[in-house]
C-alpha positions in Angstrom: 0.0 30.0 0.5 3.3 28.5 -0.5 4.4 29.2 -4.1 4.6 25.5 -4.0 0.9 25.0 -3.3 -0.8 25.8 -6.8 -4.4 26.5 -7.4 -5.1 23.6 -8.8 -4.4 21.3 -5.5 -7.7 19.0 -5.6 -9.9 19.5 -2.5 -9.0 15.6 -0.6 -6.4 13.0 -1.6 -6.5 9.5 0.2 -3.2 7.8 0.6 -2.8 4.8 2.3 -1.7 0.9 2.1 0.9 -1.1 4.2 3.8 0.3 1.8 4.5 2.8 4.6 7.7 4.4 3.2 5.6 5.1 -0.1 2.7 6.6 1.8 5.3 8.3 4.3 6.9 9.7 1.1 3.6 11.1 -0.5 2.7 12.9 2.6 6.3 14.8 2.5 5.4 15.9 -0.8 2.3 16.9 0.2 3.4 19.4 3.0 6.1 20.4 0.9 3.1 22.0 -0.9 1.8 24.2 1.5 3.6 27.1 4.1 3.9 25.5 7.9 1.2 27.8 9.2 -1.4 26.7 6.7 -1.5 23.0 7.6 -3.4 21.6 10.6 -2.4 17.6 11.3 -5.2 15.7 12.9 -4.6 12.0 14.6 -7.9 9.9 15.5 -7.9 7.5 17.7 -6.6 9.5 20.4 -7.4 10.2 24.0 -9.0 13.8 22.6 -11.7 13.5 20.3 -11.0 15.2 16.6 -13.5 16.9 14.4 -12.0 16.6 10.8 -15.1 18.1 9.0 -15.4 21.1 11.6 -11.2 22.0 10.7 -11.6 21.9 7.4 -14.5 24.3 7.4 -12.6 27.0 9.7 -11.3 30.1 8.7 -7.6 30.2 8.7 -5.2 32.6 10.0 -3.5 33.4 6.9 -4.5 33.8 3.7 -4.5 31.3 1.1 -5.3 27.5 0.6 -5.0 25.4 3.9 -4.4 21.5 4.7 -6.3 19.3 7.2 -3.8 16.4 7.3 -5.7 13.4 8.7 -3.3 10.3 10.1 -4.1 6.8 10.8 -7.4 7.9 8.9 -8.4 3.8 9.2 -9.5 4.8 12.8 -11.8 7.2 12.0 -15.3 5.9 14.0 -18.6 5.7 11.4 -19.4 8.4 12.2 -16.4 10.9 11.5 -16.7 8.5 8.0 -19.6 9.3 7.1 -19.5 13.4 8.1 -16.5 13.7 5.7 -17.9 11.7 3.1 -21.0 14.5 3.2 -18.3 17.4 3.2 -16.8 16.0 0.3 -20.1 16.5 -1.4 -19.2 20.4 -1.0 -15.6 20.7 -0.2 -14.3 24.1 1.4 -13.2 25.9 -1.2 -9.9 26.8 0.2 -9.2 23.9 1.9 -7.4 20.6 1.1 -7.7 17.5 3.2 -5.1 14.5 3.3 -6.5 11.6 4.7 -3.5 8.8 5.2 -3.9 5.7 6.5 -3.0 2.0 6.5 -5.2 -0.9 5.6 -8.8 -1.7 5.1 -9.6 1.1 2.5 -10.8 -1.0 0.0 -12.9 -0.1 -3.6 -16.3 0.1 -1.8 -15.4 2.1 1.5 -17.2 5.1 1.9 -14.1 7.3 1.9 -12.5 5.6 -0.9 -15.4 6.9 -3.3 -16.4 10.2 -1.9 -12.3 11.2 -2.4 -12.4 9.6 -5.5 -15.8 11.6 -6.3 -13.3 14.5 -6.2 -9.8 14.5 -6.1 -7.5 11.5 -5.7 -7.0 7.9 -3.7 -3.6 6.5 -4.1 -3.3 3.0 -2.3 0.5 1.3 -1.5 0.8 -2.0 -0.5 3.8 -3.4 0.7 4.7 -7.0 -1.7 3.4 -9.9 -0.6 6.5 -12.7 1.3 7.4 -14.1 -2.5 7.5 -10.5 -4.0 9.9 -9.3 -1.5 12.8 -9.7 -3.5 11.0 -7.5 -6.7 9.9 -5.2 -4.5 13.5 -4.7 -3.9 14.6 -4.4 -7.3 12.2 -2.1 -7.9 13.0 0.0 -5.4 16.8 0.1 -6.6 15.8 1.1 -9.8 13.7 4.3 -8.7 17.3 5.0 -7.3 18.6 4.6 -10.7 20.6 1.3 -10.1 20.2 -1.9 -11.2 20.0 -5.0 -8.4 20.5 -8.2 -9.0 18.4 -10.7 -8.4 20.9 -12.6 -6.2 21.9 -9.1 -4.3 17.6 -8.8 -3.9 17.1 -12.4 -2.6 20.1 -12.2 0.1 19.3 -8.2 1.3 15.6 -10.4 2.3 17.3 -12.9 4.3 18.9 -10.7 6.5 16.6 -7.8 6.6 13.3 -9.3 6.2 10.4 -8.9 4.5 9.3 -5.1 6.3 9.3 -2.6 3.7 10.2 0.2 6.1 13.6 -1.8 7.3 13.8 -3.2 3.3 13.7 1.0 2.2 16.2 1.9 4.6 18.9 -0.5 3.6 18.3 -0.5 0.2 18.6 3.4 0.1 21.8 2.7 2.0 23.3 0.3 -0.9 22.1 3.1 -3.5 24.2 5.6 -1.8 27.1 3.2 -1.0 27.5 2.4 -4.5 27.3 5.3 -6.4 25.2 3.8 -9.1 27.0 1.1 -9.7 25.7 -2.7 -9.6 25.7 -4.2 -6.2 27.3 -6.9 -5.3 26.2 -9.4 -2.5 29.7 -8.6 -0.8 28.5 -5.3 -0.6 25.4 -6.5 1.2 27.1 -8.7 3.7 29.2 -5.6 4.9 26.4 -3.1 5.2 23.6 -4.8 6.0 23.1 -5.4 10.0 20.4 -8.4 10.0 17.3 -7.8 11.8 16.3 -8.6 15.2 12.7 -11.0 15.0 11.2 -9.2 18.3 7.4 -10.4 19.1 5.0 -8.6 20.8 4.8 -11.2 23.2 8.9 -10.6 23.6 7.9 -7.2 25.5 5.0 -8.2 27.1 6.6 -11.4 28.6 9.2 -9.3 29.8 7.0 -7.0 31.7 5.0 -9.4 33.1 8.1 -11.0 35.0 9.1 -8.1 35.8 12.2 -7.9 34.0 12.6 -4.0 33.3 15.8 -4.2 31.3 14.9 -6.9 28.8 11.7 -4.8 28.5 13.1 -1.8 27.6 16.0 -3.5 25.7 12.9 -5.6 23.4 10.7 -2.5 23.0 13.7 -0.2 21.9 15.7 -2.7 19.6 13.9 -1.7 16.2 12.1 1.5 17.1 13.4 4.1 14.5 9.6 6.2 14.0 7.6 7.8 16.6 5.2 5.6 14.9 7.2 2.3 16.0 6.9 3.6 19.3 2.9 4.1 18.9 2.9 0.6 17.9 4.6 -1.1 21.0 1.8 1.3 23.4 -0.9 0.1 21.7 0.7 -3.5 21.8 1.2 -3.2 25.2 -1.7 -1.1 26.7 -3.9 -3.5 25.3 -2.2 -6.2 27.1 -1.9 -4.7 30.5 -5.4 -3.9 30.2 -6.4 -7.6 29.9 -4.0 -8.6 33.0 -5.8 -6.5 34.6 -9.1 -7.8 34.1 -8.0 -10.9 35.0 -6.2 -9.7 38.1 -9.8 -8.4 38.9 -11.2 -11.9 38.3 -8.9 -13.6 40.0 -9.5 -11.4 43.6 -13.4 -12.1 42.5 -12.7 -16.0 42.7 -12.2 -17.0 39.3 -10.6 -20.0 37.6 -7.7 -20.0 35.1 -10.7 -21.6 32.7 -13.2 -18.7 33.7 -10.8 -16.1 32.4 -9.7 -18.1 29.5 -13.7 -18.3 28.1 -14.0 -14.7 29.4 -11.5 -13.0 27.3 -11.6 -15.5 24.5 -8.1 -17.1 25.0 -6.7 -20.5 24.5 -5.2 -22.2 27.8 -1.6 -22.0 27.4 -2.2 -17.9 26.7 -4.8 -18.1 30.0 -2.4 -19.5 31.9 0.9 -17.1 31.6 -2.0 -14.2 31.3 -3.3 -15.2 35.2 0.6 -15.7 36.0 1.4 -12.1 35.5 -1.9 -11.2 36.8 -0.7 -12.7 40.6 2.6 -10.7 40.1 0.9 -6.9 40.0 -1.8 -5.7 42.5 -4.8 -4.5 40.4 -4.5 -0.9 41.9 -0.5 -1.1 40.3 -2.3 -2.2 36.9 -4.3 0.2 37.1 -1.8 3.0 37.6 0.0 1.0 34.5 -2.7 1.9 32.5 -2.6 5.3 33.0 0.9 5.3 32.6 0.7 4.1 29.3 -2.3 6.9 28.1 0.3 9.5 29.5 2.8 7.8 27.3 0.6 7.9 24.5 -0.5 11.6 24.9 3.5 12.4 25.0 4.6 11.0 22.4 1.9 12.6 20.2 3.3 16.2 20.7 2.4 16.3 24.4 6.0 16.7 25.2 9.1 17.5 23.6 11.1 15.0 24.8 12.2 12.0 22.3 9.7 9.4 22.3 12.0 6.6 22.5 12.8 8.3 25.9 9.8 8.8 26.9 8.7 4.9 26.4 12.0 3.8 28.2 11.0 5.8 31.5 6.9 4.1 31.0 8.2 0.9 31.0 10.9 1.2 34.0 8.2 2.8 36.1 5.3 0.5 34.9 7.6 -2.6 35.5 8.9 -1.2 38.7 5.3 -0.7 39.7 
C-alpha cells in the first residue's frame, strides 16, 4: 500500500455531479492515495460486462489496501445497483471502492445511501446559466486571485457556460497573472472563444457524406478521451436509427411510418430517411461495428490517441 493510502481510507466514496473538473480532480486525489498496482478501474456500460462487487471481493496481488475505481457509475444496470448496495452492508475489509459518476444520483438512490451508510458521497454540480459568472469567481479564488465581476461576466461570453472549457481558461488567467487582479484586457488576449458545435453538426456531416467537415466538427473541442466517448455514443446512436430506417424504407415504408416508429417529429423524419437512401443497410451496418471497435479502442483497447483513432472511424465510416 502507498504511504499515501492511510488506514483509515473509508471502505466506498461516491463522487459525482456535472462539475466534471471537480469530480475529475477528487478522483486524482484519490489515486494519488494508493500504489498503481493496487487500483483496478472498472467502466460500465461497455461492450464487456463488469462485476464491481466480485473485484472488490478478490484477493490482490500485493499486499495492502486496494481500489475498485468504478466510472460513469450512473450506468450501472439495477442490478449491479443493487449487488453493491448489499456489499456495502459488509465491505471487504481491505478494499476501497470509488464509484464516480455524473448525474441522477440523487438523496434517495440506492447507492447514494448505502455509501453514505459507510463512508462518503460528495456531489458537484456545475452552476446553473446565471451562476456562471460566480462559479467563476469562485474558481479564481481557490487559485488565490481575486476576479472581477466584469473580468467573470466577459470570460462567459466567450467561453461559455461549460465548466470543463470555464476551468481551463480560468486556470490559464491564474497562471498568466501571477496573482494579480485580472483585467478584461487580459481576457481578450488569452481567451480563444468557443466553437458552439451540435451534435447534429457531426451527424449532418456524415450523413452527406462530407468526411472532412465530419472529422473537422467531431475534433474541434475534443481535449478528454471522455469528449471523444461522448461524440461515439452521439453518433452510434444515430447511425443506429438510420439504419432502422434504411431497413424500413427497403421494407416499403413511408417517411410518416418511420417518423411514428422511432418517435420523431417530420422535419427530423425527413433528413433521417435522406441519409438513410445515401448508405446501403449492409454499409450501416458495418458503420455500426465500426463505431463499437471505436469504442473498445479508445477504452484502453489500443494505445493509439483516441482523437486518432475517431478521425480514422469517421473517414472509413463516411467513406463507407
Amino acid at each position: 500500500m502507498s504511504a499515501n493510502a492511510p488506514a483509515e481510507m473509508k471502505p466506498a466514496y461516491l463522487i459525482a455531479g456535472t462539475d466534471w473538473p471537480k469530480v475529475d480532480a477528487a478522483i486524482t486525489r484519490l489515486r494519488a492515495r494508493f500504489d498503481v498496482e493496487s487500483i483496478e478501474q472498472l467502466s460500465p456500460g461497455g461492450d464487456e460486462p463488469v462485476d464491481v462487487v466480485a473485484s472488490c471481493n478478490a484477493l490482490g496481488l500485493f499486499p495492502g489496501r486496494r481500489l475498485v475505481l468504478v466510472r460513469n457509475a450512473e450506468d450501472l444496470d439495477a442490478d449491479a445497483v443493487t449487488a453493491i448496495a448489499d456489499y456495502l452492508g459488509s465491505p471487504a475489509p481491505e478494499t476501497t471502492l470509488g464509484l464516480f459518476g455524473g448525474t441522477g444520483f440523487g438523496p434517495k438512490h440506492p447507492l447514494v445511501r448505502a455509501v453514505e451508510a459507510v463512508g462518503e458521497v460528495r456531489i458537484f454540480d456545475a452552476p446553473e446559466r446565471k451562476q456562471a459568472a460566480d462559479w467563476v469567481v469562485r474558481r479564481f479564488a481557490e487559485g488565490r486571485t481575486q476576479c472581477p465581476p466584469a473580468v467573470a461576466r466577459r470570460l462567459v461570453e466567450l467561453v461559455g457556460e461549460d465548466v470543463g472549457d470555464l476551468a481551463l481558461e480560468t486556470d490559464k488567467l491564474i497562471a498568466y497573472c501571477g496573482g494579480e487582479v485580472p483585467e478584461v484586457e487580459d481576457v481578450e488576449r488569452l481567451v480563444i472563444p468557443s466553437i458552439d458545435i451540435k451534435p447534429w453538426d457531426i451527424t449532418d456531416a456524415w450523413g452527406r457524406r462530407d468526411a472532412a467537415a465530419a472529422i473537422g466538427l467531431a475534433t474541434a473541442d475534443v481535449e478528454r478521451r471522455e469528449d471523444v466517448g461522448r461524440v461515439i455514443a452521439q453518433l452510434s446512436a444515430h447511425v443506429r436509427r438510420v439504419h432502422r430506417a434504411s431497413v424500413m424504407v427497403e421494407g416499403g415504408a413511408t417517411q410518416a411510418d418511420i417518423a411514428r416508429e422511432l418517435g420523431l417529429k417530420p422535419f427530423p423524419a425527413q433528413k433521417l430517411v435522406g441519409q438513410a437512401k445515401r448508405f446501403e443497410p449492409a454499409e450501416l451496418g458495418r458503420a455500426i461495428v465500426r463505431l463499437a471497435e471505436l469504442d473498445l479502442a479508445v477504452k484502453g483497447g489500443s494505445r493509439v490517441d483516441s482523437r486518432f483513432e475517431l478521425e480514422l472511424a469517421l473517414a472509413d465510416i463516411t467513406a463507407g
